[in-house]
N, C-alpha and C positions, 0 to 999 in steps of 0.2 A: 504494500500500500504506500509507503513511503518512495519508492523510486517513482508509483506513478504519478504523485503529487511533483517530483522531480522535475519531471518532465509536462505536465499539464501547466505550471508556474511560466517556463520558460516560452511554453505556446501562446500561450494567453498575452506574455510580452510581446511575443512575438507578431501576433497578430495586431495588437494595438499600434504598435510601429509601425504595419503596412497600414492600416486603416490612417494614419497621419500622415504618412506617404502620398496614398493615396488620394488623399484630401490638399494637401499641397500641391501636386500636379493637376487637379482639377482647376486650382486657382491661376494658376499658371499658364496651366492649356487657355481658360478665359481671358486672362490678358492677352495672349499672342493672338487670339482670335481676334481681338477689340483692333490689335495690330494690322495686322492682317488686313481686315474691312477700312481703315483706314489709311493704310496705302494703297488698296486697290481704288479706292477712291480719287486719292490723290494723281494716281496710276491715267484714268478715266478721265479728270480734269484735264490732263495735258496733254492726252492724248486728244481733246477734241482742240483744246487749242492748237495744237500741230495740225489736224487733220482743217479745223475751219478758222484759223486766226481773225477770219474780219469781223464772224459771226461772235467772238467774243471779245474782241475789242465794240463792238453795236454795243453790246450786254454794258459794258463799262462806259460806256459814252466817249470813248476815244474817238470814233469816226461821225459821230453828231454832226460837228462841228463841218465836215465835208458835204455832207448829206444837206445841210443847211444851203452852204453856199454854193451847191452841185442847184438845188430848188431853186435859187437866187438866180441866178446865169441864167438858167433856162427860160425863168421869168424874163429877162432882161431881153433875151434872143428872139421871145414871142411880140415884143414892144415895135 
């Protein structure tokens, strides 16, 4: 009886160490996910600016200013 107490002691340690293990990699794994989704993100953002820059330069009002006085000309041209 005493040896199997022995060894049931050391299980039961043992077992609670993977369960803390275990529980730390959960938390773990959750950040790198959190990770993950926002580089893909940021991934995403750049790639439409490479793929469409004027479309977000519009977004940002940088080309406004064009668009404006592109309208203005035109006006001037119909006079």
């Amino acid at each position: 009886m005493v040896s199997d107490m022995g060894i049931i002691k050391p299980l039961r340690d043992r077992v609670r160490d993977l369960e803390f293990i275990n529980e730390e990699h959960r938390k773990k794994n959750g950040q790198l996910r959190v990770e993950i989704q926002d580089k893909n993100k940021l991934i995403e953002e750049l790639t439409e600016k490479i793929n469409n820059p004027t479309k977000k330069m519009r977004e940002q009002g940088e080309l406004w200013l064009r668009e404006v006085w592109k309208t203005q000309y035109n006006n001037l041209e119909k006079i």
